[in-house]
N, C-alpha and C positions, 0 to 999 in steps of 0.2 A: 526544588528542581535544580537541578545542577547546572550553575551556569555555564553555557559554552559560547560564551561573545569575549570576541578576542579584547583584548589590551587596547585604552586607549593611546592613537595617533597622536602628535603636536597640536594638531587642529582640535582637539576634542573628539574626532569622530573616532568609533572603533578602527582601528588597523584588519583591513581584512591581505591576508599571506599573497606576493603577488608570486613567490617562484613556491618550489616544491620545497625550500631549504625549511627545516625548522620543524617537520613533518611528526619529529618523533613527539608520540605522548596526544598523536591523535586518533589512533586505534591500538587495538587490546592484543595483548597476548601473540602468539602465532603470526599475527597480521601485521605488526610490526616488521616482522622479517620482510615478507614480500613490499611493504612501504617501503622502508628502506636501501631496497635490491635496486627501488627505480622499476618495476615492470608495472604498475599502474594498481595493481590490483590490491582488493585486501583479503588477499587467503592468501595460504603458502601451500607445499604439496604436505599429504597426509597419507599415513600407513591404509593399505588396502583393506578393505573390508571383507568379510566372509565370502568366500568362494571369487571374489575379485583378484585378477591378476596388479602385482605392484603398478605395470607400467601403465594399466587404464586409470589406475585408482589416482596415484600421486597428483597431474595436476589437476583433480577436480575436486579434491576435495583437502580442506586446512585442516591442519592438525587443531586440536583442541585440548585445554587444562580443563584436567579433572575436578580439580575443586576440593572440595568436603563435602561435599551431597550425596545421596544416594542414588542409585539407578542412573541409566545408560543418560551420556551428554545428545540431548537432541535442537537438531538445528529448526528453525522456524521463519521462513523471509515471507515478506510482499513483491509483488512486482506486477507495478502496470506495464501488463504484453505492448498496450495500444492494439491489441488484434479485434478491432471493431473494424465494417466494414460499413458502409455508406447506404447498403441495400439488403433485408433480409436475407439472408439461404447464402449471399456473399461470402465468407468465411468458411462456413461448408464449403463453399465450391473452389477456394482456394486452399483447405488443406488438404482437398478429397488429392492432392494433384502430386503431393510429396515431395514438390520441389520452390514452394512459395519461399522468397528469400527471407522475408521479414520471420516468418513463423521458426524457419532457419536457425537465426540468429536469434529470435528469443529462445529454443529449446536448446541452442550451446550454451547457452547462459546460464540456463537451469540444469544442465548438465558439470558443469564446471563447478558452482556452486554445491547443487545435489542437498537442496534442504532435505529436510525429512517430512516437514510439513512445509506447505506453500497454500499464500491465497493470488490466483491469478483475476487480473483486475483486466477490466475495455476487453472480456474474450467474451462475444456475444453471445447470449444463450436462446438455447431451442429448446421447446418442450421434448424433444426425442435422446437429448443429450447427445447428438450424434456428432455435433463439432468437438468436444472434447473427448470424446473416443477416439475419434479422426488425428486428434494433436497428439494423445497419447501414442497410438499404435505407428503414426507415420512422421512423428518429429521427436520425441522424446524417449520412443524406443529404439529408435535408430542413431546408431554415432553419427553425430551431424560434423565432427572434426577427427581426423587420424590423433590416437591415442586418450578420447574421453568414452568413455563407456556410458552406453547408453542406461537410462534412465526407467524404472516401472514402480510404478504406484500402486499397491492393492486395496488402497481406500479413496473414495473422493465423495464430496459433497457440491451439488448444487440446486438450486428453486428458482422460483422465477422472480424478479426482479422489475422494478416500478417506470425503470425508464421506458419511453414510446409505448407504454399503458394509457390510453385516452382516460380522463374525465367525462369525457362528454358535456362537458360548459366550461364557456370563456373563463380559463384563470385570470386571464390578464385583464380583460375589458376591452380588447381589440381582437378583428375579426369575426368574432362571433365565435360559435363552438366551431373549433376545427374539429370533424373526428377522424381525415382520410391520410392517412400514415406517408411521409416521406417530404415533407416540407415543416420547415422551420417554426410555422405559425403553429402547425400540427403540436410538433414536440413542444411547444411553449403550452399547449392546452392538456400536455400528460402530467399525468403524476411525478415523474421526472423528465427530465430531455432527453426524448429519441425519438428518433426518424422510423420509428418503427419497434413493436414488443419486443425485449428484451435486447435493443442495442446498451453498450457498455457492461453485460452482465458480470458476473463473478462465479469463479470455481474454487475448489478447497480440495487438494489433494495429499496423501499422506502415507507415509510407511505403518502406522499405527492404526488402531482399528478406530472407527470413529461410532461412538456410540448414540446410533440412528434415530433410537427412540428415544432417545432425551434434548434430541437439537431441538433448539426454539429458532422461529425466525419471529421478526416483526415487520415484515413487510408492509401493513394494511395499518398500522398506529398510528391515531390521526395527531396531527402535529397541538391540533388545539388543547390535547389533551396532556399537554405536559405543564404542569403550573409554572407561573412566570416564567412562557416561553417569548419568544423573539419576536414574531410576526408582527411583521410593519404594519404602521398605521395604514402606508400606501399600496399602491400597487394590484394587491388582491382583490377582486371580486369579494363581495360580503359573500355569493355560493360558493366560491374557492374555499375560504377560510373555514366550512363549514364540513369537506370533504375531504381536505388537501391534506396527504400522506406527510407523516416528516421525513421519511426515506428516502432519497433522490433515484436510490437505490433498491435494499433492505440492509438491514442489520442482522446479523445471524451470528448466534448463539450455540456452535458446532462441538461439542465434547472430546477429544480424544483421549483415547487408554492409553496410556506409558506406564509400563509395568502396574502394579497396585495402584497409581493414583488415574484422576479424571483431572483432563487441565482442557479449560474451557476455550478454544480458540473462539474469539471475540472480533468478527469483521464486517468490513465497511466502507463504505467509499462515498465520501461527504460531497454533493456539490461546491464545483469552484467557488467562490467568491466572487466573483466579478459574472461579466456579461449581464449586468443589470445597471441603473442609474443611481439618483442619490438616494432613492430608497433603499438600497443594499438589498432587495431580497433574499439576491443568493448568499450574501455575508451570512445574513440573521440565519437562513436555516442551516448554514453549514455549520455555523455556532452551536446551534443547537440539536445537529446529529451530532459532534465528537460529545456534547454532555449527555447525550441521551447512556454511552457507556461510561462515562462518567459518576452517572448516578446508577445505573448498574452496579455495578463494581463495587459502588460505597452499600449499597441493600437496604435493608430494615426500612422505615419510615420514609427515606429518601428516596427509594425505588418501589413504594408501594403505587406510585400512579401507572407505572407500566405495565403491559399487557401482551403477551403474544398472540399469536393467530390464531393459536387455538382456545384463544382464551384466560388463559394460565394467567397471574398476576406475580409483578414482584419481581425481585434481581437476586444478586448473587447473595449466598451465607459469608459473614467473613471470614471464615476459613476456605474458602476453596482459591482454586488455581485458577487464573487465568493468563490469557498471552491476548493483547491488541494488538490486531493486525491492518496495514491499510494503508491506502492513497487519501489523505485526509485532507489533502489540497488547503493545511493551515501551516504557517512556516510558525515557529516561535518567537522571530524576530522584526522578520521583513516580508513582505509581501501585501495582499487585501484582507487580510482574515478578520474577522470583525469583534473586537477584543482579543487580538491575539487567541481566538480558539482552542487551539491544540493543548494550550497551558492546562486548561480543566486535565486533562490526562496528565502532563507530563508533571503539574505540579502534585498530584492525587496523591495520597499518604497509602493507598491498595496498591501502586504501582509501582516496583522494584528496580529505577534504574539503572543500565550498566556504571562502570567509575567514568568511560566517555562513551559517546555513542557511536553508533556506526558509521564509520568516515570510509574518507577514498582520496588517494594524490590525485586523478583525475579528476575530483571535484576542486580540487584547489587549481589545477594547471588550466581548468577551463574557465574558472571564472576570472584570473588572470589575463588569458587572452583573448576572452571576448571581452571584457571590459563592460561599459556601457552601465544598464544597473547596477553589475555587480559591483562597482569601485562602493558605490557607498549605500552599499549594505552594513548591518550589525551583526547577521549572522556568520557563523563559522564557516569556509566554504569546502574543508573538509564534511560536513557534515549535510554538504546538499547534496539530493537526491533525483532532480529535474533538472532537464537543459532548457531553461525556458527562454522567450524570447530576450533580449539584452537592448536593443535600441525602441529607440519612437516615447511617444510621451506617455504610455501607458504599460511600459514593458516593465513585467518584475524584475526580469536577471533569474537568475539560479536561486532553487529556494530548495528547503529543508522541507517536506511534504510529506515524504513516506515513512510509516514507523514503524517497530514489533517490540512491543512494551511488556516484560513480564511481572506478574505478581511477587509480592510476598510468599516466600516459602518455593519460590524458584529461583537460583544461583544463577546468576548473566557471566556467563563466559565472553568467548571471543565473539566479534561481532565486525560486519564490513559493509560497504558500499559498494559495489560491481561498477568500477567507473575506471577502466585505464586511460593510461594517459598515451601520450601522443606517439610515445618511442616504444609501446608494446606491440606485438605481435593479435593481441587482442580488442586495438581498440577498432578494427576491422568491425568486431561488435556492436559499439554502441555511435561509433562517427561523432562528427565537429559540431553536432545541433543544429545542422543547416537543413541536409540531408537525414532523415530518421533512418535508420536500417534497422535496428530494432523496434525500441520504445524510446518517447523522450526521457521516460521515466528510467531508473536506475533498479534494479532488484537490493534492495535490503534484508540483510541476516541477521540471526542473532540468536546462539549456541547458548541453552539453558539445561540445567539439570535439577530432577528435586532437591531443598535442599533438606526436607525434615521425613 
Protein backbone atom coordinates (compact mmCIF):
# COMPACT_ATOMS: atom_id res chain seq x y z
CA UNK A 1 0.00 0.00 0.00
CA UNK A 2 1.36 3.22 -0.66
CA UNK A 3 1.96 5.12 2.24
CA UNK A 4 0.34 8.43 2.33
CA UNK A 5 1.15 9.67 6.17
CA UNK A 6 2.81 12.72 6.10
CA UNK A 7 6.61 13.28 7.56
CA UNK A 8 7.12 13.09 10.92
CA UNK A 9 6.86 16.57 13.23
CA UNK A 10 9.67 17.37 16.11
CA UNK A 11 7.28 15.78 18.49
CA UNK A 12 7.34 12.51 16.74
CA UNK A 13 3.71 12.84 15.77
CA UNK A 14 3.00 12.94 12.02
CA UNK A 15 3.02 16.66 10.59
CA UNK A 16 -0.40 16.95 9.17
CA UNK A 17 -0.21 20.53 6.36
CA UNK A 18 -1.87 23.32 8.37
CA UNK A 19 -2.18 26.14 5.14
CA UNK A 20 -2.61 25.01 1.46
CA UNK A 21 1.37 25.61 0.87
CA UNK A 22 3.12 22.52 -0.23
CA UNK A 23 0.03 21.20 -1.99
CA UNK A 24 1.90 20.02 -5.15
CA UNK A 25 2.37 16.12 -5.52
CA UNK A 26 -0.88 15.55 -3.86
CA UNK A 27 -3.14 14.92 -6.69
CA UNK A 28 -2.46 13.65 -10.41
CA UNK A 29 -2.18 14.77 -13.46
CA UNK A 30 -4.82 17.61 -14.75
CA UNK A 31 -5.69 18.16 -11.19
CA UNK A 32 -2.70 19.53 -10.33
CA UNK A 33 -3.51 22.73 -12.32
CA UNK A 34 -6.70 23.49 -10.81
CA UNK A 35 -4.77 22.73 -7.07
CA UNK A 36 -2.60 24.93 -7.83
CA UNK A 37 -4.76 27.91 -9.42
CA UNK A 38 -6.00 28.09 -5.52
CA UNK A 39 -9.97 27.32 -6.73
CA UNK A 40 -10.50 24.42 -4.19
CA UNK A 41 -11.14 21.79 -6.60
CA UNK A 42 -9.58 18.86 -8.18
CA UNK A 43 -10.40 18.87 -11.82
CA UNK A 44 -9.44 21.58 -14.27
CA UNK A 45 -11.70 22.45 -17.57
CA UNK A 46 -11.68 19.69 -20.24
CA UNK A 47 -12.39 19.60 -24.18
CA UNK A 48 -16.12 19.17 -24.92
CA UNK A 49 -17.52 15.96 -25.62
CA UNK A 50 -19.56 14.82 -28.61
CA UNK A 51 -22.40 17.02 -29.65
CA UNK A 52 -21.51 19.29 -26.30
CA UNK A 53 -20.90 22.79 -26.70
CA UNK A 54 -17.08 24.03 -25.42
CA UNK A 55 -18.78 26.42 -22.95
CA UNK A 56 -21.07 23.63 -21.02
CA UNK A 57 -18.46 21.16 -21.23
CA UNK A 58 -15.09 23.12 -19.86
CA UNK A 59 -15.78 23.52 -16.34
CA UNK A 60 -17.36 20.26 -15.67
CA UNK A 61 -15.38 18.06 -16.66
CA UNK A 62 -10.94 17.50 -16.24
CA UNK A 63 -8.93 16.91 -18.84
CA UNK A 64 -7.44 13.55 -18.71
CA UNK A 65 -3.81 11.45 -19.73
CA UNK A 66 -4.19 8.99 -22.11
CA UNK A 67 -1.90 6.61 -20.92
CA UNK A 68 -0.85 3.42 -22.69
CA UNK A 69 -3.94 1.54 -22.42
CA UNK A 70 -6.47 0.89 -24.67
CA UNK A 71 -10.14 1.96 -25.10
CA UNK A 72 -11.91 5.12 -24.08
CA UNK A 73 -10.35 6.78 -20.30
CA UNK A 74 -13.56 6.35 -18.05
CA UNK A 75 -14.28 8.21 -15.04
CA UNK A 76 -15.75 6.10 -11.81
CA UNK A 77 -16.54 8.23 -8.33
CA UNK A 78 -18.62 7.31 -4.95
CA UNK A 79 -20.54 9.91 -3.37
CA UNK A 80 -22.58 9.70 -0.24
CA UNK A 81 -25.77 12.31 -1.38
CA UNK A 82 -26.65 11.98 2.55
CA UNK A 83 -30.23 12.04 0.60
CA UNK A 84 -31.98 9.98 3.22
CA UNK A 85 -34.87 11.34 4.80
CA UNK A 86 -36.22 10.58 8.32
CA UNK A 87 -39.64 9.12 7.05
CA UNK A 88 -40.40 6.69 4.07
CA UNK A 89 -42.00 8.28 0.62
CA UNK A 90 -39.87 11.48 2.29
CA UNK A 91 -37.46 11.88 -0.37
CA UNK A 92 -39.95 11.13 -2.97
CA UNK A 93 -41.83 13.91 -1.85
CA UNK A 94 -38.89 16.24 -1.76
CA UNK A 95 -37.56 15.50 -5.13
CA UNK A 96 -41.24 15.22 -6.75
CA UNK A 97 -40.84 19.32 -5.98
CA UNK A 98 -37.58 20.34 -8.29
CA UNK A 99 -36.58 22.65 -6.23
CA UNK A 100 -35.10 20.82 -2.88
CA UNK A 101 -31.75 22.58 -2.24
CA UNK A 102 -29.72 19.71 -0.79
CA UNK A 103 -30.68 17.36 -3.96
CA UNK A 104 -29.54 20.93 -5.76
CA UNK A 105 -26.37 20.73 -4.80
CA UNK A 106 -25.68 17.20 -4.85
CA UNK A 107 -26.59 17.03 -8.75
CA UNK A 108 -24.17 20.21 -9.39
CA UNK A 109 -21.61 18.16 -8.01
CA UNK A 110 -22.26 15.27 -10.09
CA UNK A 111 -22.71 17.53 -12.80
CA UNK A 112 -19.25 19.32 -12.60
CA UNK A 113 -17.56 16.21 -12.06
CA UNK A 114 -19.97 14.09 -14.75
CA UNK A 115 -18.42 10.52 -13.85
CA UNK A 116 -19.27 8.06 -16.32
CA UNK A 117 -20.17 5.57 -13.68
CA UNK A 118 -21.29 6.54 -10.08
CA UNK A 119 -22.36 4.73 -7.04
CA UNK A 120 -24.87 7.02 -5.00
CA UNK A 121 -24.79 6.17 -1.43
CA UNK A 122 -27.81 7.46 1.96
CA UNK A 123 -30.46 7.91 -1.56
CA UNK A 124 -33.18 5.97 -0.08
CA UNK A 125 -34.68 3.18 -2.03
CA UNK A 126 -38.28 2.25 -3.10
CA UNK A 127 -39.38 -0.76 -4.49
CA UNK A 128 -41.03 1.38 -7.64
CA UNK A 129 -37.64 3.04 -8.22
CA UNK A 130 -39.37 6.18 -8.47
CA UNK A 131 -37.04 8.36 -6.28
CA UNK A 132 -34.34 7.97 -8.53
CA UNK A 133 -36.15 8.61 -11.73
CA UNK A 134 -37.37 11.73 -9.81
CA UNK A 135 -33.48 12.87 -9.23
CA UNK A 136 -32.56 11.92 -12.61
CA UNK A 137 -35.28 13.67 -14.70
CA UNK A 138 -35.66 16.77 -12.12
CA UNK A 139 -32.05 17.31 -10.81
CA UNK A 140 -29.47 15.81 -12.93
CA UNK A 141 -31.08 16.55 -16.06
CA UNK A 142 -31.52 19.87 -15.44
CA UNK A 143 -28.53 22.59 -15.34
CA UNK A 144 -28.69 23.24 -11.72
CA UNK A 145 -25.80 26.07 -12.38
CA UNK A 146 -25.61 28.72 -15.55
CA UNK A 147 -22.87 27.11 -17.85
CA UNK A 148 -22.90 23.14 -16.59
CA UNK A 149 -24.77 21.00 -18.70
CA UNK A 150 -26.90 18.80 -17.54
CA UNK A 151 -26.47 15.34 -16.94
CA UNK A 152 -28.24 11.66 -18.58
CA UNK A 153 -27.58 8.34 -17.55
CA UNK A 154 -28.84 5.42 -19.94
CA UNK A 155 -27.89 2.69 -17.46
CA UNK A 156 -28.51 2.34 -13.70
CA UNK A 157 -28.77 -0.38 -11.21
CA UNK A 158 -30.47 -0.86 -8.02
CA UNK A 159 -32.15 -3.73 -5.42
CA UNK A 160 -33.24 -3.45 -2.19
CA UNK A 161 -31.13 -3.20 0.67
CA UNK A 162 -31.00 -4.53 4.47
CA UNK A 163 -31.22 -1.43 6.29
CA UNK A 164 -34.86 -0.88 8.36
CA UNK A 165 -35.54 -4.64 7.12
CA UNK A 166 -36.92 -6.19 10.45
CA UNK A 167 -35.63 -9.44 11.96
CA UNK A 168 -38.41 -10.02 13.73
CA UNK A 169 -36.23 -10.80 17.15
CA UNK A 170 -34.30 -9.01 19.57
CA UNK A 171 -30.77 -8.39 18.03
CA UNK A 172 -29.67 -6.85 20.85
CA UNK A 173 -31.25 -8.37 24.11
CA UNK A 174 -33.21 -5.21 24.81
CA UNK A 175 -36.72 -4.28 24.28
CA UNK A 176 -37.85 -7.21 23.06
CA UNK A 177 -38.60 -7.85 19.15
CA UNK A 178 -39.30 -4.35 17.90
CA UNK A 179 -40.87 -4.96 14.44
CA UNK A 180 -42.95 -1.37 14.13
CA UNK A 181 -40.59 0.82 11.77
CA UNK A 182 -39.53 4.49 12.76
CA UNK A 183 -37.91 4.36 16.26
CA UNK A 184 -34.56 3.68 17.07
CA UNK A 185 -35.07 0.40 19.15
CA UNK A 186 -36.82 -0.67 15.71
CA UNK A 187 -33.75 -0.18 13.38
CA UNK A 188 -31.40 -1.57 16.18
CA UNK A 189 -33.72 -5.01 15.65
CA UNK A 190 -33.08 -4.89 11.56
CA UNK A 191 -30.73 -6.32 9.59
CA UNK A 192 -29.10 -3.03 9.32
CA UNK A 193 -30.03 0.51 10.85
CA UNK A 194 -33.16 2.06 9.51
CA UNK A 195 -35.97 3.76 10.52
CA UNK A 196 -37.74 2.18 8.11
CA UNK A 197 -37.20 -0.48 4.57
CA UNK A 198 -34.71 0.62 2.52
CA UNK A 199 -33.51 4.04 4.33
CA UNK A 200 -29.65 4.71 3.28
CA UNK A 201 -30.14 2.59 -0.01
CA UNK A 202 -27.81 2.83 -3.00
CA UNK A 203 -27.99 3.46 -6.64
CA UNK A 204 -25.47 2.65 -9.52
CA UNK A 205 -25.71 4.71 -12.58
CA UNK A 206 -23.83 4.75 -15.83
CA UNK A 207 -22.94 5.84 -19.38
CA UNK A 208 -22.08 2.18 -20.33
CA UNK A 209 -24.41 -0.70 -20.51
CA UNK A 210 -24.52 -2.58 -17.38
CA UNK A 211 -24.79 -6.18 -17.89
CA UNK A 212 -28.13 -7.23 -16.06
CA UNK A 213 -27.93 -10.66 -16.14
CA UNK A 214 -24.68 -11.37 -14.73
CA UNK A 215 -25.04 -8.64 -11.53
CA UNK A 216 -24.77 -10.67 -8.21
CA UNK A 217 -26.01 -9.14 -5.08
CA UNK A 218 -25.38 -10.57 -1.71
CA UNK A 219 -27.85 -9.08 0.27
CA UNK A 220 -29.15 -12.13 2.32
CA UNK A 221 -25.29 -13.68 3.27
CA UNK A 222 -25.32 -14.60 6.63
CA UNK A 223 -22.44 -13.17 8.36
CA UNK A 224 -21.80 -16.66 10.35
CA UNK A 225 -20.99 -18.00 7.32
CA UNK A 226 -17.80 -16.44 6.53
CA UNK A 227 -14.88 -18.38 8.30
CA UNK A 228 -12.95 -16.75 10.90
CA UNK A 229 -15.40 -13.85 10.94
CA UNK A 230 -15.54 -11.14 13.63
CA UNK A 231 -18.70 -11.53 15.64
CA UNK A 232 -18.35 -10.53 19.13
CA UNK A 233 -18.53 -12.72 21.84
CA UNK A 234 -20.91 -9.89 23.27
CA UNK A 235 -23.69 -8.06 22.36
CA UNK A 236 -25.77 -10.43 20.09
CA UNK A 237 -28.56 -12.61 20.85
CA UNK A 238 -27.39 -16.23 20.37
CA UNK A 239 -30.98 -15.97 17.62
CA UNK A 240 -29.15 -12.95 16.16
CA UNK A 241 -26.07 -14.62 15.41
CA UNK A 242 -27.98 -17.35 13.93
CA UNK A 243 -29.86 -14.97 11.25
CA UNK A 244 -27.90 -11.88 11.29
CA UNK A 245 -27.00 -10.60 7.57
CA UNK A 246 -23.24 -9.40 7.18
CA UNK A 247 -24.55 -6.49 4.80
CA UNK A 248 -25.52 -3.45 6.85
CA UNK A 249 -26.42 -2.85 3.51
CA UNK A 250 -25.70 -5.34 0.47
CA UNK A 251 -22.74 -5.79 -1.54
CA UNK A 252 -23.40 -5.87 -5.15
CA UNK A 253 -21.55 -7.27 -7.80
CA UNK A 254 -22.76 -4.84 -10.96
CA UNK A 255 -20.75 -5.63 -14.53
CA UNK A 256 -20.27 -2.93 -16.79
CA UNK A 257 -19.40 -3.08 -20.72
CA UNK A 258 -16.61 -0.61 -21.81
CA UNK A 259 -15.83 -1.48 -25.09
CA UNK A 260 -14.71 -5.57 -25.31
CA UNK A 261 -14.07 -5.85 -21.85
CA UNK A 262 -16.58 -6.39 -18.48
CA UNK A 263 -15.15 -4.57 -15.39
CA UNK A 264 -17.02 -5.57 -12.46
CA UNK A 265 -18.04 -2.43 -10.40
CA UNK A 266 -17.81 -3.75 -6.83
CA UNK A 267 -20.13 -1.70 -4.11
CA UNK A 268 -20.94 -1.11 -0.66
CA UNK A 269 -21.46 0.80 2.15
CA UNK A 270 -20.01 -0.77 5.45
CA UNK A 271 -21.49 0.25 8.76
CA UNK A 272 -19.81 3.02 10.91
CA UNK A 273 -17.75 1.79 13.56
CA UNK A 274 -18.93 3.35 16.34
CA UNK A 275 -22.47 3.89 17.86
CA UNK A 276 -21.86 0.66 19.92
CA UNK A 277 -19.83 0.05 23.25
CA UNK A 278 -16.70 -2.01 24.19
CA UNK A 279 -17.96 -4.63 22.37
CA UNK A 280 -17.37 -2.86 19.00
CA UNK A 281 -20.17 -4.53 17.11
CA UNK A 282 -20.14 -2.21 14.59
CA UNK A 283 -16.29 -2.21 14.33
CA UNK A 284 -16.15 -6.07 13.88
CA UNK A 285 -18.83 -6.15 11.21
CA UNK A 286 -17.64 -3.34 9.29
CA UNK A 287 -14.38 -5.24 9.34
CA UNK A 288 -15.66 -7.83 7.93
CA UNK A 289 -17.92 -6.24 4.99
CA UNK A 290 -14.66 -4.36 3.47
CA UNK A 291 -13.05 -8.23 3.59
CA UNK A 292 -15.98 -9.85 2.39
CA UNK A 293 -14.59 -7.85 -1.28
CA UNK A 294 -11.47 -8.50 -0.23
CA UNK A 295 -11.72 -12.17 -0.47
CA UNK A 296 -13.70 -11.59 -3.53
CA UNK A 297 -11.36 -10.08 -5.42
CA UNK A 298 -8.48 -12.70 -4.25
CA UNK A 299 -11.16 -16.04 -5.77
CA UNK A 300 -10.28 -19.49 -5.85
CA UNK A 301 -10.23 -21.20 -2.42
CA UNK A 302 -10.39 -17.91 -0.56
CA UNK A 303 -13.82 -17.05 -1.95
CA UNK A 304 -15.23 -20.25 -2.16
CA UNK A 305 -17.40 -19.72 1.23
CA UNK A 306 -19.36 -16.94 -0.62
CA UNK A 307 -22.70 -17.17 -1.90
CA UNK A 308 -25.02 -14.90 -3.91
CA UNK A 309 -28.86 -14.63 -3.71
CA UNK A 310 -29.21 -16.64 -6.01
CA UNK A 311 -27.26 -19.10 -4.90
CA UNK A 312 -24.33 -18.97 -7.09
CA UNK A 313 -20.89 -19.68 -5.19
CA UNK A 314 -17.40 -18.14 -5.32
CA UNK A 315 -15.73 -14.71 -6.32
CA UNK A 316 -13.84 -13.32 -8.91
CA UNK A 317 -11.36 -15.40 -11.86
CA UNK A 318 -7.95 -13.62 -11.45
CA UNK A 319 -8.07 -12.11 -14.55
CA UNK A 320 -11.03 -10.18 -14.64
CA UNK A 321 -11.57 -6.29 -13.95
CA UNK A 322 -12.90 -4.85 -11.19
CA UNK A 323 -13.32 -1.07 -9.69
CA UNK A 324 -14.42 -0.83 -5.56
CA UNK A 325 -16.50 1.60 -4.93
CA UNK A 326 -17.84 3.11 -1.63
CA UNK A 327 -18.52 5.00 1.76
CA UNK A 328 -16.51 2.34 3.79
CA UNK A 329 -16.66 4.53 6.74
CA UNK A 330 -12.71 2.93 7.59
CA UNK A 331 -9.94 5.68 7.40
CA UNK A 332 -6.54 3.95 6.90
CA UNK A 333 -5.16 5.79 9.66
CA UNK A 334 -7.29 7.53 12.09
CA UNK A 335 -10.54 7.08 13.13
CA UNK A 336 -12.68 3.67 15.00
CA UNK A 337 -12.04 1.14 12.36
CA UNK A 338 -11.46 -2.00 14.00
CA UNK A 339 -7.87 -3.14 12.61
CA UNK A 340 -7.62 -0.36 10.55
CA UNK A 341 -10.28 -2.26 8.02
CA UNK A 342 -9.91 -0.60 4.80
CA UNK A 343 -6.23 -1.87 4.61
CA UNK A 344 -7.65 -5.56 3.65
CA UNK A 345 -8.44 -3.56 0.29
CA UNK A 346 -5.87 -0.98 0.06
CA UNK A 347 -3.07 -3.43 0.95
CA UNK A 348 -4.75 -6.34 -1.61
CA UNK A 349 -2.05 -7.51 -4.40
CA UNK A 350 -5.75 -7.65 -6.99
CA UNK A 351 -5.89 -3.96 -6.35
CA UNK A 352 -4.08 -1.31 -8.72
CA UNK A 353 -3.39 1.77 -6.76
CA UNK A 354 -3.14 5.24 -8.16
CA UNK A 355 0.89 6.70 -7.72
CA UNK A 356 -1.37 9.20 -4.92
CA UNK A 357 -4.89 9.12 -4.14
CA UNK A 358 -7.66 11.23 -4.54
CA UNK A 359 -7.00 14.45 -2.74
CA UNK A 360 -8.51 18.00 -2.58
CA UNK A 361 -6.87 21.69 -0.94
CA UNK A 362 -10.35 21.83 0.62
CA UNK A 363 -9.50 18.89 2.53
CA UNK A 364 -6.27 20.30 3.74
CA UNK A 365 -7.84 24.02 4.42
CA UNK A 366 -10.58 22.50 6.38
CA UNK A 367 -8.93 20.47 8.53
CA UNK A 368 -6.68 23.42 9.26
CA UNK A 369 -9.25 25.39 10.42
CA UNK A 370 -11.37 23.41 12.20
CA UNK A 371 -8.73 22.08 14.15
CA UNK A 372 -9.78 19.98 17.09
CA UNK A 373 -9.20 16.15 16.02
CA UNK A 374 -7.87 16.93 13.11
CA UNK A 375 -4.42 18.51 14.75
CA UNK A 376 -3.46 14.99 15.63
CA UNK A 377 -4.24 12.87 13.12
CA UNK A 378 -1.74 10.57 10.95
CA UNK A 379 -3.66 10.59 8.03
CA UNK A 380 -3.16 12.88 5.05
CA UNK A 381 -5.79 15.71 4.98
CA UNK A 382 -5.45 16.03 1.35
CA UNK A 383 -6.82 12.75 1.12
CA UNK A 384 -10.02 13.16 3.43
CA UNK A 385 -13.09 12.61 2.24
CA UNK A 386 -15.89 13.62 5.27
CA UNK A 387 -16.43 16.76 7.30
CA UNK A 388 -16.87 15.05 10.36
CA UNK A 389 -17.45 16.25 13.77
CA UNK A 390 -13.96 17.92 15.19
CA UNK A 391 -14.66 18.77 18.93
CA UNK A 392 -16.07 16.79 22.22
CA UNK A 393 -14.30 13.55 23.45
CA UNK A 394 -15.54 11.28 20.84
CA UNK A 395 -15.19 13.31 17.79
CA UNK A 396 -12.96 11.72 14.86
CA UNK A 397 -11.96 15.03 12.87
CA UNK A 398 -11.88 14.49 9.02
CA UNK A 399 -11.33 11.11 7.93
CA UNK A 400 -10.37 9.29 4.72
CA UNK A 401 -13.64 7.05 4.16
CA UNK A 402 -14.54 7.07 0.64
CA UNK A 403 -12.68 5.04 -2.09
CA UNK A 404 -12.74 3.90 -6.01
CA UNK A 405 -10.01 1.21 -6.09
CA UNK A 406 -9.09 -0.24 -9.64
CA UNK A 407 -7.77 -3.68 -10.58
CA UNK A 408 -4.91 -5.04 -12.18
CA UNK A 409 -5.04 -4.56 -15.94
CA UNK A 410 -6.78 -1.19 -15.29
CA UNK A 411 -4.45 2.11 -15.71
CA UNK A 412 -5.41 4.93 -12.74
CA UNK A 413 -5.22 8.05 -14.29
CA UNK A 414 -6.29 11.36 -12.86
CA UNK A 415 -8.18 11.28 -9.71
CA UNK A 416 -9.80 14.16 -7.11
CA UNK A 417 -11.67 14.89 -4.04
CA UNK A 418 -14.73 17.40 -4.69
CA UNK A 419 -13.92 19.63 -1.72
CA UNK A 420 -13.24 23.60 -2.48
CA UNK A 421 -11.87 25.64 -0.34
CA UNK A 422 -13.01 28.53 1.15
CA UNK A 423 -12.11 31.40 -1.55
CA UNK A 424 -14.00 29.30 -4.44
CA UNK A 425 -17.04 30.28 -5.91
CA UNK A 426 -17.95 26.62 -5.40
CA UNK A 427 -17.72 25.88 -1.98
CA UNK A 428 -21.45 27.35 -1.83
CA UNK A 429 -21.43 23.37 -2.44
CA UNK A 430 -20.29 21.70 0.09
CA UNK A 431 -20.17 24.50 3.15
CA UNK A 432 -17.98 24.77 6.64
CA UNK A 433 -19.29 21.21 8.10
CA UNK A 434 -21.52 22.92 10.39
CA UNK A 435 -24.27 23.61 8.02
CA UNK A 436 -24.60 20.44 5.47
CA UNK A 437 -25.94 21.74 2.01
CA UNK A 438 -25.04 18.93 0.36
CA UNK A 439 -23.43 15.69 2.00
CA UNK A 440 -20.96 15.68 4.81
CA UNK A 441 -19.49 13.35 2.53
CA UNK A 442 -17.12 14.59 -0.35
CA UNK A 443 -17.75 12.79 -4.17
CA UNK A 444 -14.55 10.85 -5.04
CA UNK A 445 -13.11 10.17 -8.73
CA UNK A 446 -10.95 8.22 -10.35
CA UNK A 447 -10.26 8.12 -14.33
CA UNK A 448 -9.16 4.63 -15.36
CA UNK A 449 -8.58 2.90 -18.64
CA UNK A 450 -7.84 -0.73 -19.95
CA UNK A 451 -4.70 -1.28 -19.71
CA UNK A 452 -4.12 -4.91 -21.68
Amino acid sequence: MTDDRLPLGPTGRPARRATLTGLTGLATGAALTALAAGNGTAYAAAPARSGQSAQLAQPARPARHHGHGRGPSVRFATFNTSLNRPTQGGLLKDLATRTDAQAKAVAEIVQRVRPDVILLQEFDYDSGHEALALFERHYLGVAQHPGVAPLHYGHRFLAPVNTGVPTGIDVDGRNGAVTTPGSGAYADDCYGYGLFPGQYGMAVLSRFPIDVRRVRTFQKFLWRDMPGNAIPDAYYTDAARQILRLSSKSHWDVPIRIGGERVHFLVDHPTPPVFDGPDDHNGHRNHDEIRFWADYVRGGRTASYIYDDLGDRGGLCRDELFVVAGDHNADPYDGDSYEHAIRQLLDSDRVNLPAVPPASAGGVEAAALQGGANAGQSGNPAYDTIDSRDNGPTAPGNLRLDVVLPSHGLEPGDNGVFWPTTDSDLYRLTGDGKTVVSSDHRLVWQDMRVAR
